[in-house]
N, C-alpha and C positions, 0 to 999 in steps of 0.2 A: 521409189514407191509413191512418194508427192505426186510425181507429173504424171503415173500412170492413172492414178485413182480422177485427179481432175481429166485426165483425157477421155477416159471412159464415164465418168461422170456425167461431162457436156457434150460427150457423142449421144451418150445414151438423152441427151434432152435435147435434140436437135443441131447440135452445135457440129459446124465443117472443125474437125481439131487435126493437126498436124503433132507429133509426139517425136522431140527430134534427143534421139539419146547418144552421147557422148562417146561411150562404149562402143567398142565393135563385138565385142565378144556377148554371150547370154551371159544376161545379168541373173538367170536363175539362181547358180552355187553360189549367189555373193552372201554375205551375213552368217547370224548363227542363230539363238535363239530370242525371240520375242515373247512377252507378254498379253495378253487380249484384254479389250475394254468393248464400254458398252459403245463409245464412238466408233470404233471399228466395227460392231456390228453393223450398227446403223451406217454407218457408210457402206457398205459389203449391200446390204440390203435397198439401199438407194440405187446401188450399180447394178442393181439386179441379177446378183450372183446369189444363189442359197449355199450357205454355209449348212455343213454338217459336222457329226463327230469327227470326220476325216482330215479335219481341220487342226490336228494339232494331239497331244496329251495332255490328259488330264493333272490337273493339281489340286489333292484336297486340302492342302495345308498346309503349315511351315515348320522348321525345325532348325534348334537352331547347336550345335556341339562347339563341346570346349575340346581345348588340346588333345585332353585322353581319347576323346572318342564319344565321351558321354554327353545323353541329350541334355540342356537346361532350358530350355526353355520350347513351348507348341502352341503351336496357335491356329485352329480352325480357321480356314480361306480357301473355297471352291475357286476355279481358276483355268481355262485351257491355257497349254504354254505351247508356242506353234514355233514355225521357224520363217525367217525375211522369203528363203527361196521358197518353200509352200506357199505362202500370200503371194508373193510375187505372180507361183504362175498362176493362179487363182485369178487375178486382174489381168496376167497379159492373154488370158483364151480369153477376154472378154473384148479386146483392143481390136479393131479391122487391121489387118494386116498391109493395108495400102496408107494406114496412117502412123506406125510406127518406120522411123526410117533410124537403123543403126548407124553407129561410129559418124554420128552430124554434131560436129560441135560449133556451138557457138562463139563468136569471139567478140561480134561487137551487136550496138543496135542503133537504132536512129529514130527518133519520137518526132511525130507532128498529130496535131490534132484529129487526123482524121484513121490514124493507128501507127503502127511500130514495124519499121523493117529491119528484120534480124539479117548479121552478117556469115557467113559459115569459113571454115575454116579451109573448106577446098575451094572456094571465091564467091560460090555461088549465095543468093540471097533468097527472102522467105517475107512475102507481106501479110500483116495478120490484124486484125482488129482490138487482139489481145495480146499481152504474152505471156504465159505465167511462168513466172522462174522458179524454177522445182531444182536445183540443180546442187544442194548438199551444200554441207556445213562449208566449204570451199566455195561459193558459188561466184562465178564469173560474170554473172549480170550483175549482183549483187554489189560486187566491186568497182563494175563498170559505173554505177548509179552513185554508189555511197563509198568512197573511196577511202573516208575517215574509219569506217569497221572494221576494225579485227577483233583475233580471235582473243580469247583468254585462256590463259593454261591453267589449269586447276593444280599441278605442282605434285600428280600422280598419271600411273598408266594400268589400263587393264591388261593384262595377261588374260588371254582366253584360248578355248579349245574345244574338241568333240569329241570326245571317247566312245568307240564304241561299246554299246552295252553289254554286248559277248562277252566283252573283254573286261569286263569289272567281276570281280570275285561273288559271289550269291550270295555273302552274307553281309558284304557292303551296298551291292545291288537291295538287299532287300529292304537295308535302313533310310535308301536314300528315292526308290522308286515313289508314286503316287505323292511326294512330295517337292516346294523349295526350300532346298537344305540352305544354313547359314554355316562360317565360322569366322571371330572375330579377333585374329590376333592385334594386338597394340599398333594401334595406326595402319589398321589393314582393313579389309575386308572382303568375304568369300563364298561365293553363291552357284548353285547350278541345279538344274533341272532337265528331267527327259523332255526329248523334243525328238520328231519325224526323222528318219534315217533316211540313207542313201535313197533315190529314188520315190524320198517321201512313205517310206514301210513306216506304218503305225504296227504292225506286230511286234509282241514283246521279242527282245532278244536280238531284234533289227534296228531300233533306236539308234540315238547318240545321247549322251550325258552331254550338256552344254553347261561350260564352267566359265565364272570371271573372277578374276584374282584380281582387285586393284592395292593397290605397293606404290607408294612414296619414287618419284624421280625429278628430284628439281633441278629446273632450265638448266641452269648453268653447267651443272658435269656428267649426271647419270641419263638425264633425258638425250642430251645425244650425244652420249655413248651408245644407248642401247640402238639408235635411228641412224646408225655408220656400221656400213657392211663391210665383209671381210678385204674392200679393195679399199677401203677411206674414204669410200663416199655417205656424204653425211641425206639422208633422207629425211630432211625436217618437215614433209607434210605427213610422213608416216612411211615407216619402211614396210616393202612388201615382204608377205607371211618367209617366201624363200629365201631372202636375203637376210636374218635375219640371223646372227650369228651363234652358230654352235654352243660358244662359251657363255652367252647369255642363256640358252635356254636350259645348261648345264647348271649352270648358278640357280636360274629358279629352280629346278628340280629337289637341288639341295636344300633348299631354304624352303621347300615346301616341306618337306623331311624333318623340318627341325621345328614349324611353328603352328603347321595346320594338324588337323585332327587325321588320323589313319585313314578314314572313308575317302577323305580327299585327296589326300598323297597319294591312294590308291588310284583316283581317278586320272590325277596327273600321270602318270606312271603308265597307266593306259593311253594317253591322248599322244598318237605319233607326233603332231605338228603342230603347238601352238603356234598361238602369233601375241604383238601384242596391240594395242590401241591406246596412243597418246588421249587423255582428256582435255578435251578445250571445250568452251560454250561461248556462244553467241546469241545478239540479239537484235536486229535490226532496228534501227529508231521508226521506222515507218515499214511499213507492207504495200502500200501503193506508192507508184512513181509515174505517173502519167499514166498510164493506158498499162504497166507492165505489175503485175501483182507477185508477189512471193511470197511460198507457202511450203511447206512442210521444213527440212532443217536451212532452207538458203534465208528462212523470215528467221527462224531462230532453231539455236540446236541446245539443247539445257542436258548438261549431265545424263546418264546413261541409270543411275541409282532410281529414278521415279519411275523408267520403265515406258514412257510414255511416247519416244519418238514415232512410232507408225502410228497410234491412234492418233497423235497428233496433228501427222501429217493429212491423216483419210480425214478428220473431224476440217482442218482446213478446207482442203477440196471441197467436201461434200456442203458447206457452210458459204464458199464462195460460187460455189455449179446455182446454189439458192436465189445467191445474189444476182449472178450476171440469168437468172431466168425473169428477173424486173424489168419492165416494160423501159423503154427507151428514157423515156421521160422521165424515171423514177431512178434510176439505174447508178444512178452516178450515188443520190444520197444510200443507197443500199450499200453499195460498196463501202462506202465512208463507217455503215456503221456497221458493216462486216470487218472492216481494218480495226474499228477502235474495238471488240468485242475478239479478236484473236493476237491482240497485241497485250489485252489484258488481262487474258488466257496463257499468255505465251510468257510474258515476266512473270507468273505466279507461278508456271510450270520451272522456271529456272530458278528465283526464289529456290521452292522446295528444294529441288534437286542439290543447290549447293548446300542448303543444309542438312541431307542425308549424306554427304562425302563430306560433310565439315568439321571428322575426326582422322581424315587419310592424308597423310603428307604435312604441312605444314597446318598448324591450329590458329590462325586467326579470334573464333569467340570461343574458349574452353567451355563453356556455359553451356552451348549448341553441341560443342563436341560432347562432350559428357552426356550430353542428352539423347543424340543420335545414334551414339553407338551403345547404349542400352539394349538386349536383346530382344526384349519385348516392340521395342520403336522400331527395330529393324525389320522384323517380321511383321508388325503391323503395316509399315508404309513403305518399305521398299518394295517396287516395283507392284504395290497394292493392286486389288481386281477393282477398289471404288477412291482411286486417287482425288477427285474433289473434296472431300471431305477434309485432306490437310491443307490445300491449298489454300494462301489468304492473298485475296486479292485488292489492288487501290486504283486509284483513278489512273486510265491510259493517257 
């Protein structure tokens, strides 16, 4: 989503871009649901796409149920909740089709002063002026540049899923619609909301419920356990959604039975295929490395709890398309204080984020914990519609 937004960004202001994705397949089905900010407007509106209602469902506010079933806790919060594949093709009708080239992947680069030539995987090469590495919480430039980086495992996983909304009961459907629901068992936590259906149908009934269940799995035994398929092999960057073994998804079923509230068991119950999503974060020590910039999760990927990775990504792009439009002469100090201004951005976005997951899995500060999983804190800040506001930022 990074690399699409800056390629349409800087086509859209003159810029020759080349948009080389790794993927052979459309990247539209990938993802589930998102949250909207005002950076993502404003980026959408810079690419000179007009957004409409069609963009996603509405959320007028949160809710948050204990085990029985009963509310304790609401909280007013307008809010569209959209999905990765809606934005996605939303940017790729806007991309020239002679500048997108699938399944091109990267593998090496080569820097001199005068720009950067990328390697590709089938041998063929690519010389650019720039390069922006967009290329996800894994990123391959990233590694080639900063070799010291890795990832950090937060010492839980989300469980998630889509349910279609047919298929949820009308009086679960009705507690749970035009809202995001909460439930908070002991060292857990559990959220979902309506998002665009198949084919992007915003009519009622066409939906999916988009659910995350994150649950305790530390490195050493449960984490890969759960990332080793049914032949022994262990998938430690994340096993994919069909390998992913029967007996595990048997076991959450039960245990959703036993700790979450009825609307959600319900919802699990509905959802044929979960999957699940190891958590890790990252953060780069730098965003420029000569001539090559990184920007959305390859500069940093922070917890999933703040909600913030696409506007994140689009507020890069659209922050650095500003920069590289500085005149020659100027262009390099722009840049400079485009890096230190989304570097200070980006630790504050991770900050947060581990303190809203800083009661799931292992407790490090009980203080934060206790604080976080409060119902009132979780419905105010997770995945909030004006996240600056908790954010506390210090010097890059």
């Amino acid at each position: 989503m990074a690399g699409l937004f800056a390629g349409v960004l800087l086509q859209r202001a003159g810029w020759q871009v080349s948009i080389f994705e790794r993927s052979e397949s459309e990247l539209a089905s990938r993802g589930a649901g998102i949250a909207t900010h005002d950076e993502l407007y404003a980026a959408f509106a810079q690419a000179g796409v007009a957004l409409s209602a069609a963009m996603g469902v509405e959320s007028t506010g949160r809710v948050t149920f204990e085990r029985s079933g009963q509310a304790i806790g609401r909280l007013p919060m307008r809010q569209i909740m959209t999905s990765w594949g809606l934005m996605y093709r939303f940017l790729r009708a806007q991309c020239a089709v002679d500048a997108y080239v699938g399944g091109a992947s990267v593998t090496d680069l080569a820097q001199d002063a005068g720009g950067v030539t990328l390697l590709l995987a089938d041998g063929s090469s690519h010389r650019a002026d720039y390069v922006i590495a967009a290329d996800g919480l894994r990123s391959t430039l990233r590694a080639r540049l900063m070799p010291d980086v890795t990832l950090s495992y937060g010492g839980y996983v989300a469980w998630r899923g889509l349910a279609p909304e047919r298929d949820l009961p009308p009086a679960v459907l009705t507690e749970l619609a035009g809202r995001m629901a909460f439930c908070l068992p002991s060292g857990e936590h559990m959220l979902g909301y309506l998002v665009a259906g198949p084919d992007d149908r915003l009519t009622p009934g066409e939906r999916w419920y988009n659910w995350v269940w994150y649950r305790p799995a530390p490195a050493d035994h449960a984490l890969h356990d759960l990332l080793t398929d049914a032949t022994g092999t262990l998938h430690a960057q994340g096993i994919p959604p069909p390998l992913l073994r029967d007996a595990h998804v048997a076991a959450m079923r039960r245990a959703a039975a036993c700790v979450l509230c009825p609307q959600f068991n319900a919802v699990i119950e509905a959802t044929a295929k979960p999957f699940i999503q190891p958590i890790w974060d990252v953060c780069a020590p730098r965003f420029i490395d000569g001539r090559v910039l990184l920007i959305g999760d390859a500069a940093c990927t922070a917890r999933p709890h703040i909600g913030l990775g696409v506007s994140k990504a689009a507020d890069d792009a659209a922050r650095l398309a500003d920069a590289l439009a500085v005149p020659i002469a100027g262009r390099a100090a722009a840049l400079r204080d485009w890096e230190t201004g989304r570097l200070r951005f980006a630790r504050a976005a991770m900050r947060q984020s581990r303190r809203l997951g800083s009661y799931i899995g292992a407790i490090d500060n009980p203080a934060d914990a206790a604080h976080y999983r409060m119902p009132a804190q979780v419905m105010a800040q997770v995945a909030a519609a004006h996240p600056q506001q908790y954010l506390e930022y210090a010097d890059a």
